[in-house]
C-alpha positions as CSV (number, residue, x, y, z in Angstrom):
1,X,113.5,126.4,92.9
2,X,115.8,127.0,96.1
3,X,115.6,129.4,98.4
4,X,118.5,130.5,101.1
5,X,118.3,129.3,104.7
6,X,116.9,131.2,107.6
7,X,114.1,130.3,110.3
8,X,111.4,132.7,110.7
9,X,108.7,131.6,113.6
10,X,104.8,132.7,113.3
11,X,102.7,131.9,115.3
12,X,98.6,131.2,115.3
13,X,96.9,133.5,117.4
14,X,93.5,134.9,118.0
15,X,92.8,138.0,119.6
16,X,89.6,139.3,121.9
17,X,89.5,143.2,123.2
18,X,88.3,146.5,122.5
19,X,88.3,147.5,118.5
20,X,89.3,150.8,119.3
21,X,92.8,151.3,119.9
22,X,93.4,153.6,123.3
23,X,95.7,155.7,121.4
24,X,94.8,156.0,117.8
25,X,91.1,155.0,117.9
26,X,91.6,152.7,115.2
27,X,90.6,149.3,114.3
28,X,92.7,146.1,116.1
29,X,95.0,144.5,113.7
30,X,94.0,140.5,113.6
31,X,96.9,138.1,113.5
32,X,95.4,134.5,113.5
33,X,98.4,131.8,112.9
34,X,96.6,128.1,113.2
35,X,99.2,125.2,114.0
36,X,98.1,121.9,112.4
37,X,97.7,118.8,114.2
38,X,98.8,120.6,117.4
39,X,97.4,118.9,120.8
40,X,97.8,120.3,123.9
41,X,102.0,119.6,124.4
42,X,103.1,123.4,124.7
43,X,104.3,123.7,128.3
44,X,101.4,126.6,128.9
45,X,99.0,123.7,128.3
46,X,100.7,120.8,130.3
47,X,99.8,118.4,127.9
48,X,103.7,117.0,128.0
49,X,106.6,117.3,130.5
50,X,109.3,117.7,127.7
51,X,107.7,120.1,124.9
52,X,109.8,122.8,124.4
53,X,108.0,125.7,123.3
54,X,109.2,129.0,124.5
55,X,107.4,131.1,122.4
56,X,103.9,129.6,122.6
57,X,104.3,129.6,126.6
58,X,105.6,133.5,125.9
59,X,102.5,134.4,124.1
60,X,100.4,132.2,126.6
61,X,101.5,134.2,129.6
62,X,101.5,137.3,128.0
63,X,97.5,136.8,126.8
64,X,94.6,135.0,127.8
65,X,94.9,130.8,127.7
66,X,91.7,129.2,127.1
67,X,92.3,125.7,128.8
68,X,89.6,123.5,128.2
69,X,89.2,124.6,125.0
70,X,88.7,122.2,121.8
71,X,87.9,121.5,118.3
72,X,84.5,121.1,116.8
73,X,85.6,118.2,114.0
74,X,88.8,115.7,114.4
75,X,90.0,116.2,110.8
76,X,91.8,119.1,108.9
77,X,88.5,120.4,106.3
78,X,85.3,120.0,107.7
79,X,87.4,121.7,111.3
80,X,88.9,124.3,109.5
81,X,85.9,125.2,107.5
82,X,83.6,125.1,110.4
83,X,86.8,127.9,112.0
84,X,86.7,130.2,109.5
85,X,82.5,130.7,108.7
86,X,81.5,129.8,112.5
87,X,79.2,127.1,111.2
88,X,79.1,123.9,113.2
89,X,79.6,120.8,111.3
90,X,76.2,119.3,112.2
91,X,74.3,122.6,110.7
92,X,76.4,122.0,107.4
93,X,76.6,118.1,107.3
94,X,80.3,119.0,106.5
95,X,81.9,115.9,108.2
96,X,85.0,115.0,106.4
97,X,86.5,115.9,103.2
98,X,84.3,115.8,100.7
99,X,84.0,118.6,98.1
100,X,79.8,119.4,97.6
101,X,79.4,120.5,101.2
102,X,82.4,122.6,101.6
103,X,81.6,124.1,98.2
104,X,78.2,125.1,99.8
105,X,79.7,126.5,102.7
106,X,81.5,128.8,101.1
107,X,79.1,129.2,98.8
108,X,76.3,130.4,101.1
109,X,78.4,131.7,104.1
110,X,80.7,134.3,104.8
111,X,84.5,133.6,105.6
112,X,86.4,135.4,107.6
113,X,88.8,136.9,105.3
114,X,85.2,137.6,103.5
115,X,83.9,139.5,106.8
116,X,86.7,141.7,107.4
117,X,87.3,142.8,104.0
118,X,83.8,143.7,103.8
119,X,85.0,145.8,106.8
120,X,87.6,147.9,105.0
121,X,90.5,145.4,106.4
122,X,93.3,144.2,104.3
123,X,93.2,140.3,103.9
124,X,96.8,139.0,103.7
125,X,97.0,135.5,104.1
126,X,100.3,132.3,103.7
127,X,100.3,128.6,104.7
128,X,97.3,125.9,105.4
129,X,94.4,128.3,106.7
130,X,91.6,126.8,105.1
131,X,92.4,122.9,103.8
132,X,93.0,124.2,100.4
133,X,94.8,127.6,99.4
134,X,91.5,129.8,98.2
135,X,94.2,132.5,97.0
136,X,90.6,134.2,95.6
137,X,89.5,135.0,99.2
138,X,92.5,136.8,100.2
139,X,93.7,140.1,99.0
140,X,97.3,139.1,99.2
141,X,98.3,135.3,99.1
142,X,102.0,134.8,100.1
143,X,103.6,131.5,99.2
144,X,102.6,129.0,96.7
145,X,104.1,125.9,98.1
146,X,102.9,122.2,99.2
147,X,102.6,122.8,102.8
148,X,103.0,119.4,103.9
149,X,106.7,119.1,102.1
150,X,109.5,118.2,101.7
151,X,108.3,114.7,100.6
152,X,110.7,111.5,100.6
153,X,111.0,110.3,96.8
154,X,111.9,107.7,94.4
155,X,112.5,109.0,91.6
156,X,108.8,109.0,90.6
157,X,106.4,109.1,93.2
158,X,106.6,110.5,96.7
159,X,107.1,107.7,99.3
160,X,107.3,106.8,103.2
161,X,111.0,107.5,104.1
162,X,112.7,104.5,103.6
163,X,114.2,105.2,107.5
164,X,110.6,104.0,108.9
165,X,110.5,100.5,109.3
166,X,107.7,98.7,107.6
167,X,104.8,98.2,107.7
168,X,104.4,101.7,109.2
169,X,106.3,103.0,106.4
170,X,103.4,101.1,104.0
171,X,100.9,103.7,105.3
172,X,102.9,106.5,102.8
173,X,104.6,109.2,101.8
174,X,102.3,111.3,104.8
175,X,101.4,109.8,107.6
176,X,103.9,106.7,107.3
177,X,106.7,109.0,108.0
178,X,109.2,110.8,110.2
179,X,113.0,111.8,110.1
180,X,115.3,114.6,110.3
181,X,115.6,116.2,107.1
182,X,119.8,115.0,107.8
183,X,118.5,112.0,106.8
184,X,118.6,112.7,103.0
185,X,115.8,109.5,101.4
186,X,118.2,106.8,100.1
187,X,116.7,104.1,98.3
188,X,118.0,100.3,97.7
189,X,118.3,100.2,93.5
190,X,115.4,98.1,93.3
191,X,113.9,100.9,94.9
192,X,114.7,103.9,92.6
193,X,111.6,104.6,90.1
194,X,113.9,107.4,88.0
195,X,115.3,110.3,88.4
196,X,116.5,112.5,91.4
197,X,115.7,109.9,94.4
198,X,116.1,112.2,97.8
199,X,113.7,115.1,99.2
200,X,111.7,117.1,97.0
201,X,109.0,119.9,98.0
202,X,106.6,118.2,96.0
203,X,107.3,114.9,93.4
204,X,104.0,115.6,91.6
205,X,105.1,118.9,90.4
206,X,108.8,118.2,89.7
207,X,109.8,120.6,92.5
208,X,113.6,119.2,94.2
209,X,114.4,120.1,98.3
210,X,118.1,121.0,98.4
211,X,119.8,119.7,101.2
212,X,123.5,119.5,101.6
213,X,123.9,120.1,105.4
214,X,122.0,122.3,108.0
215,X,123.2,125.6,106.8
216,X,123.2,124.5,103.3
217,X,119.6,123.9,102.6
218,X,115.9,124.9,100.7
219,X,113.5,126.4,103.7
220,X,110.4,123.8,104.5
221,X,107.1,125.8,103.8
222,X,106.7,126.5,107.7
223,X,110.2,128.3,107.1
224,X,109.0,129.9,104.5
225,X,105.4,131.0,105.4
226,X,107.1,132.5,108.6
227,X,109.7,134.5,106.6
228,X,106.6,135.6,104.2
229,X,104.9,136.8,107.3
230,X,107.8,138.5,109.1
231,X,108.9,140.5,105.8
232,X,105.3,141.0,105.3
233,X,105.0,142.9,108.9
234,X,107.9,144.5,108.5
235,X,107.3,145.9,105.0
236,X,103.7,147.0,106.7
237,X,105.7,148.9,109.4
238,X,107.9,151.0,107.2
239,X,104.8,152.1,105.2
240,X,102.7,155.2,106.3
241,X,99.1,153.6,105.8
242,X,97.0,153.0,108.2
243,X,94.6,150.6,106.8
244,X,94.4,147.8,109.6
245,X,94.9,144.5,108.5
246,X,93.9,140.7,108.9
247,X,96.5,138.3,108.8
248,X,96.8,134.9,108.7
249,X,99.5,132.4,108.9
250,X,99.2,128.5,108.5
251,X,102.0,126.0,109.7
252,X,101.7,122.7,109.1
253,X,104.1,121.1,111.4
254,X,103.3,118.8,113.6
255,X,101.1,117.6,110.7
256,X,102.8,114.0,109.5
257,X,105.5,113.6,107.9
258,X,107.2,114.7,110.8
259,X,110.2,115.6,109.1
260,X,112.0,118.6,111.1
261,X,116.1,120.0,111.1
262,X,118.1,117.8,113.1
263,X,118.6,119.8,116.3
264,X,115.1,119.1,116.8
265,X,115.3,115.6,117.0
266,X,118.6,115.8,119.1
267,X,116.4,117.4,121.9
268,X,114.7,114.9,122.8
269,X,117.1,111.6,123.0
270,X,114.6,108.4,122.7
271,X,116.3,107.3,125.6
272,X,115.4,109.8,127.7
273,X,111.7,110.2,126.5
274,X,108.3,110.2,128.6
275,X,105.4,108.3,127.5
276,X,102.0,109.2,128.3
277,X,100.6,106.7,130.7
278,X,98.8,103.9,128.9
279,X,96.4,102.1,130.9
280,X,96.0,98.0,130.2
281,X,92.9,97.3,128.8
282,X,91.9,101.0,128.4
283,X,89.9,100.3,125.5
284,X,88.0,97.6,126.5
285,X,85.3,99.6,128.1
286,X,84.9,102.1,125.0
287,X,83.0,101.5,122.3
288,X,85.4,103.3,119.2
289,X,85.7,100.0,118.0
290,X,82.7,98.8,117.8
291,X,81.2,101.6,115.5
292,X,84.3,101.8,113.2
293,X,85.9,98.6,113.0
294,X,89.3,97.4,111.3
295,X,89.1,95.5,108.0
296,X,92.4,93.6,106.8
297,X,93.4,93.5,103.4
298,X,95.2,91.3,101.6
299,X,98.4,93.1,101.6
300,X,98.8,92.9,105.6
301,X,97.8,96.5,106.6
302,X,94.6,97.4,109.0
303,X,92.0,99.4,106.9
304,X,89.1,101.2,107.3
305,X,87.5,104.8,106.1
306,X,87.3,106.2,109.6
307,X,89.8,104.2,112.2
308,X,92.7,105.3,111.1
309,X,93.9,105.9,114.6
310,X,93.5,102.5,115.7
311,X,95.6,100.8,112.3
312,X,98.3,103.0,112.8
313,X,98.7,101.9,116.6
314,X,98.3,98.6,115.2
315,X,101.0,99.1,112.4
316,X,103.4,101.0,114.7
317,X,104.1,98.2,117.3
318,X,104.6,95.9,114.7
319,X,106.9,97.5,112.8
320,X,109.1,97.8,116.1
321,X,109.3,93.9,116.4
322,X,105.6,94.3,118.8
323,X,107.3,96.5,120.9
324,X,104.6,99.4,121.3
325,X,106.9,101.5,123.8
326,X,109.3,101.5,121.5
327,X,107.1,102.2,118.2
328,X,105.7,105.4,120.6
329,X,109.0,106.4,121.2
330,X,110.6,107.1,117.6
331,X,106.9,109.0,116.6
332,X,107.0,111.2,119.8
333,X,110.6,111.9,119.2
334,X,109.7,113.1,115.8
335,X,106.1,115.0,117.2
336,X,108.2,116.9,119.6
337,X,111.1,117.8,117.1
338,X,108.2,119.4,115.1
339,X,106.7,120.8,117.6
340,X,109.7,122.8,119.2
341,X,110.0,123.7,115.2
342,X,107.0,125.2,114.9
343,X,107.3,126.7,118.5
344,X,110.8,128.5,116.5
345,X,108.8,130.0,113.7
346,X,106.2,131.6,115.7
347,X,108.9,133.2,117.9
348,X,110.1,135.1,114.6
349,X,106.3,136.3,114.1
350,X,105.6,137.7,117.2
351,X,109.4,138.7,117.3
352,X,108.7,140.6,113.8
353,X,105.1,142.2,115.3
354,X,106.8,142.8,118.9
355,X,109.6,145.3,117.4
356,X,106.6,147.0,115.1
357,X,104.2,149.7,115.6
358,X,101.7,147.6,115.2
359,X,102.7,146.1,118.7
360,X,99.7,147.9,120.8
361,X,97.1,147.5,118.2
362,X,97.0,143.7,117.1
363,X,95.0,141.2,118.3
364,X,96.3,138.0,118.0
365,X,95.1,134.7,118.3
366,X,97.2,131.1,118.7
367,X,95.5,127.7,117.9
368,X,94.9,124.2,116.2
369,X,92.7,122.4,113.7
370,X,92.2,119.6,116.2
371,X,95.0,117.9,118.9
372,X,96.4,114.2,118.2
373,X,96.3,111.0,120.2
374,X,99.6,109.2,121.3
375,X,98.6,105.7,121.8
376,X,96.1,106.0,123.9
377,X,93.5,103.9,123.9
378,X,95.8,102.0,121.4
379,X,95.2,104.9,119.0
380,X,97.6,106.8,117.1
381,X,95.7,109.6,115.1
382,X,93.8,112.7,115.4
383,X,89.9,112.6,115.1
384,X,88.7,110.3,118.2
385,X,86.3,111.1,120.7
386,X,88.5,111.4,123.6
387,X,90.6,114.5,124.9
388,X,93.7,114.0,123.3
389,X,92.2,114.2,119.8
390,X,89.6,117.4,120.9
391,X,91.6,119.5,123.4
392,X,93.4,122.4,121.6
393,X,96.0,125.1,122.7
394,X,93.6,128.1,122.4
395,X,95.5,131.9,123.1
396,X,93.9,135.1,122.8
397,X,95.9,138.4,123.2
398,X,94.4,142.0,122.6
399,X,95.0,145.2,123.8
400,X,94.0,146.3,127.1
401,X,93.2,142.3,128.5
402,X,94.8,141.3,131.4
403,X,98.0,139.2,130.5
404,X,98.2,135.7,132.3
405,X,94.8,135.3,132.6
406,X,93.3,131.8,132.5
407,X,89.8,130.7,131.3
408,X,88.9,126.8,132.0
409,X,85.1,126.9,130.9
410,X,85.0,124.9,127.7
411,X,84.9,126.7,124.3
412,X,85.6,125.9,120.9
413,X,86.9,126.8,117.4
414,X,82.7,127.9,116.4
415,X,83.5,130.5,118.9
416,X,86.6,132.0,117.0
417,X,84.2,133.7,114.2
418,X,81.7,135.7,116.5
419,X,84.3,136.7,119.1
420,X,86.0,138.7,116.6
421,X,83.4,139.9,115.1
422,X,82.3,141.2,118.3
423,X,85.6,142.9,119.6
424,X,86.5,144.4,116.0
425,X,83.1,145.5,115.6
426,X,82.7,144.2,112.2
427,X,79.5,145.2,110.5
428,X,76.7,142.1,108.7
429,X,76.5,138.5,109.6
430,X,78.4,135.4,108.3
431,X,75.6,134.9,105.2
432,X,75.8,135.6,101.6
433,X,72.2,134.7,101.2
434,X,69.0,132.6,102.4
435,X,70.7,129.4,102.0
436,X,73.1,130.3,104.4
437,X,73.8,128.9,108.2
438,X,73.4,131.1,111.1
439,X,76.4,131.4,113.5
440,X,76.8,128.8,115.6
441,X,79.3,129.2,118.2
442,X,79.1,132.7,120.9
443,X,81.7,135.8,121.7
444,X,84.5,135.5,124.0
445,X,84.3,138.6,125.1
446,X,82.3,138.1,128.8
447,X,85.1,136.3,129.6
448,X,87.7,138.7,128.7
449,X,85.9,141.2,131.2
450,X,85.7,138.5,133.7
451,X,87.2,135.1,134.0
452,X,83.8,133.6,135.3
453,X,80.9,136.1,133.7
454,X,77.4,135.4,134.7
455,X,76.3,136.7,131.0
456,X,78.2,133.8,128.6
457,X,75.2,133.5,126.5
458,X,77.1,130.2,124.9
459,X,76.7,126.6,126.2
460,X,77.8,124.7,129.1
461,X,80.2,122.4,126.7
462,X,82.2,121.9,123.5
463,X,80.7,119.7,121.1
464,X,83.0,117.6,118.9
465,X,81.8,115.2,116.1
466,X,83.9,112.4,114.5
467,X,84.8,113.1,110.8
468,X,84.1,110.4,108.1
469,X,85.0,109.1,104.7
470,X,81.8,107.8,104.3
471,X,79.3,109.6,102.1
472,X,75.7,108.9,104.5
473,X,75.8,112.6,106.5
474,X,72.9,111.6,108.3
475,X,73.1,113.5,111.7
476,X,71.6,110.2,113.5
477,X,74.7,108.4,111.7
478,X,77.8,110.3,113.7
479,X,79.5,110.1,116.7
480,X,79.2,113.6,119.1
481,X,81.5,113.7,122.2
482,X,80.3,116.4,124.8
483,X,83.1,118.1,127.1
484,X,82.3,120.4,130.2
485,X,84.2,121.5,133.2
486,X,83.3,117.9,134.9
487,X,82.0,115.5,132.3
488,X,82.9,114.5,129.2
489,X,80.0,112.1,127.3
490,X,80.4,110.4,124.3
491,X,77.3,109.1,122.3
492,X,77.6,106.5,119.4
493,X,75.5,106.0,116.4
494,X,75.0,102.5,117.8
495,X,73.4,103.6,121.0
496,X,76.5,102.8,122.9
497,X,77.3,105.6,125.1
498,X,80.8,106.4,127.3
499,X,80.5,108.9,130.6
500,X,83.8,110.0,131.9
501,X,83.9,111.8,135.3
502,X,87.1,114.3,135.1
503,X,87.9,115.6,138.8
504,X,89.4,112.1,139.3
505,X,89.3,110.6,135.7
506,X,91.1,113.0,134.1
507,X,92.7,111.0,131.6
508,X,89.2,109.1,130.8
509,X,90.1,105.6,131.9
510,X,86.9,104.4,133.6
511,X,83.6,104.5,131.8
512,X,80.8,105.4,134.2
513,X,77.8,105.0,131.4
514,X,76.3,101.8,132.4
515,X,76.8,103.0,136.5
516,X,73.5,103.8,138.2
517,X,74.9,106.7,140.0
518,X,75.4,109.0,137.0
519,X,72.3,108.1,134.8
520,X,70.5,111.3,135.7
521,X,73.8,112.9,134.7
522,X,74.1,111.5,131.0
523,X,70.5,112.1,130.3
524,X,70.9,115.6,131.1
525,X,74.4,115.6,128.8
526,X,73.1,113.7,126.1
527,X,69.7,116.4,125.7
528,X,72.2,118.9,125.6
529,X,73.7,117.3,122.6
530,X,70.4,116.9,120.9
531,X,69.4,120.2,121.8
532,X,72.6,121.9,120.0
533,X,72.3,119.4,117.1
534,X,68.4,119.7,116.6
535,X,68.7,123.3,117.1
């Protein structure tokens, strides 16, 4: 199963305006592309000096940027799920990855896909949308690949790439790995399981990854799911229907493994590479730790069902002789290659829509699952409390908005679900039936009519939760991290509690929860938190 090289961008957007096109008077088009694991590195964001990312900061500047915007769950389901149906976490218990609450969800709640085609749209979906593929709640479901390949192998199982020093590379054939794809997995004999060492698309299924040079060479999936969605537009255009659609494209990249084409990597030399400032002895007044603490196993690797982030820090500096700058350095290369790739296939997308005549008359909406932590706080992973794990790239362009605009008011993914509902003027409600959750997030829309509304219905902050492995869903048993325009407050099943004061703390380095000054200040955060949860 090959397929013949060419790059084709898309690119996650979301889209708020008027449903009626000024022209035609029909329904907006939705194109919704969500970019996994993406923090808030596209240049439009200024998460990080040397992203390159053209095409996101083109779609940034030509819509409206939602700054301070960020994800409701640090982990790929329960945030994805709580996306698509506009039900927070906390009103489904949906916390991590576990199958009998997502089943629920969808069995009880209306999706979007399920919305809109319920509003005479047609469904057309390719890529990670929802955690798993769902074809059945699409009416069109483009490529049937494993997103997260190609996969280093051994000849029978897929592997960490045998580049990655151990014991980094220990952690697997996922999250233990990064390279260009020049680097073709070679293995030492003892190594080699059976068959066909080298890249594959997936091991499980027998599936090989060609890869002879850079213009000799299978498409990744992003590649792929991008050329789906281009041909997909383009095939739309040429027809004479005038059905309007929703779209949605998934990419997985920056998702681990970071594996990306070379060029990638060559833009951004490790020599010449910016860090994120770490502070010494950041972590020592936070109390992460504390509540999810590291177990060692026998087998020398850091363990434990929820702290990922702080294992692979642990693992990363070690398997770079203790040297964490240098451990940083080789990931971030590999973050950034992937994220200037993904950057390239949502160019094609919006390229492909651009030079259609569906150009006027599509909304079109950019974001992530959740962002990613870079050592920080000595933690390497997504799902923390703190602003590198919650903030997300959020863009919204629709007809008739102003382009350039900025919104810094805090929002989140909830919001995604009633927002277009609201500007596409989709009739019934997100339930299939009395078991269902009511929506839990608010419209956009007073803020696409004005940057600072005095009618935003919605709350003051974005409420995150920390996902879990673990199977106890009580609510009094998670972690919720509170973000407005000044504060961000971070409560703990434990009763420990962090206060972060952002005009001049705005990386969250100094813990004010324990200062006298601000008590009046938490308490009135943390009953906003219980009121949203409680509610």
């Amino acid at each position: 199963m090959h397929y013949k090289i060419g790059f084709i961008a898309a690119f996650a957007i979301l889209g708020l305006a008027d449903i009626q096109c000024r022209n035609t008077g029909q329904k907006p088009n939705v194109i919704l592309i969500v970019i996994d694991d993406l923090n808030d590195y596209p240049g439009s964001f200024g998460g990080h000096p040397q992203a390159y990312t053209p095409n996101i900061d083109r779609l940034a500047h030509s819509g409206v940027r939602f700054t301070n915007a960020h994800c409701n769950i640090g982990l790929c389901n329960p945030s994805r799920n709580s996306l698509f149906t506009g039900v927070y976490p906390h009103q489904s218990l949906n916390f991590g990855p576990d199958r009998s609450t997502t089943q629920a969800l969808y069995k009880n709640n209306k999706t979007l896909m399920e919305l809109f085609s319920g509003n005479g749209y047609y469904v057309l979906g390719s890529g990670k949308l929802l955690h798993s593929k769902h074809p059945e709640l699409w009416d069109e479901w483009g490529v049937d690949v494993n997103n997260y390949g190609p996969f280093a192998y051994n000849g029978e199982s897929q592997v960490g790439h045998p580049s990655v020093p151990l014991p980094f590379r220990s952690i697997g054939d996922i999250d233990g790995s990064y390279a260009p794809l020049s680097d073709v997995p070679e293995f030492s004999a003892g190594d080699v399981k059976g068959e066909n060492p080298g890249w594959v698309y997936s091991g499980r299924e027998g599936l090989p990854f060609k890869y002879v040079d850079e213009d000799n060479r299978d498409l990744t999936p992003d590649e792929l799911h991008a050329e789906w969605a281009v041909n997909k537009i383009r095939a739309m255009d040429a027809g004479s229907g005038d059905r309007p659609f929703f779209m949605g494209v998934g990419f997985v990249r920056p998702h681990t493994p970071l594996y990306a084409p070379l060029r990638f990597f060559d833009m951004f030399p490790l020599e010449n590479l910016q860090l994120q400032v770490i502070r010494e002895g950041d972590v020592n007044d936070t109390y992460y730790h504390e509540n999810y603490p590291l177990a060692r196993t026998e087998d020398d690797k850091w363990y434990t069902n929820t702290s990922k982030g702080r294992a692979y820090s642990k693992m990363l500096t070690a398997s770079y002789n203790g040297n964490e700058e240098e451990g940083l350095k080789h990931f971030l290369q590999a973050y950034l290659a992937c994220v200037a790739f993904v950057d390239e296939q949502v160019g094609l997308v919006l390229d492909a829509l651009n030079g259609s005549r569906f150009k006027e008359n599509t909304i079109v909406i950019l974001t992530s699952d959740h962002g990613w932590q870079m050592g920080q706080k000595q933690y390497l992973f997504k799902n923390s409390p703190w602003s590198n794990s919650t903030r997300i790239p959020f863009i919204l362009k629709a007809p008739g908005m102003k382009p350039g605009t900025i919104i810094d008011h805090p929002v989140s993914l909830v919001d995604i679900y009633p927002t277009l509902t609201d500007i596409c003027s989709l009739a019934g409600d997100n339930v299939k039936n009395s078991s269902g959750f009511p929506l839990g997030g608010f419209s956009l829309k007073p803020f696409m009519e004005d940057p600072d509304p005095d009618h935003w219905e919605g709350p003051d902050g974005a409420l995150t939760a920390i996902a879990t492995d673990v199977v106890d869903y009580e609510l009094a048993k998670q972690t919720f991290s509170y973000r407005t325009k000044n504060y961000r407050f971070i409560m703990y099943p434990d009763g420990q509690e962090e206060l972060y004061k952002l005009d001049n703390d705005p990386n969250e380095w100094i813990n004010l929860a324990k200062e006298e000054a601000y008590l009046e200040s938490k308490k009135d955060l943390k009953n906003k938190i219980l009121k949203m949860i409680r509610k």
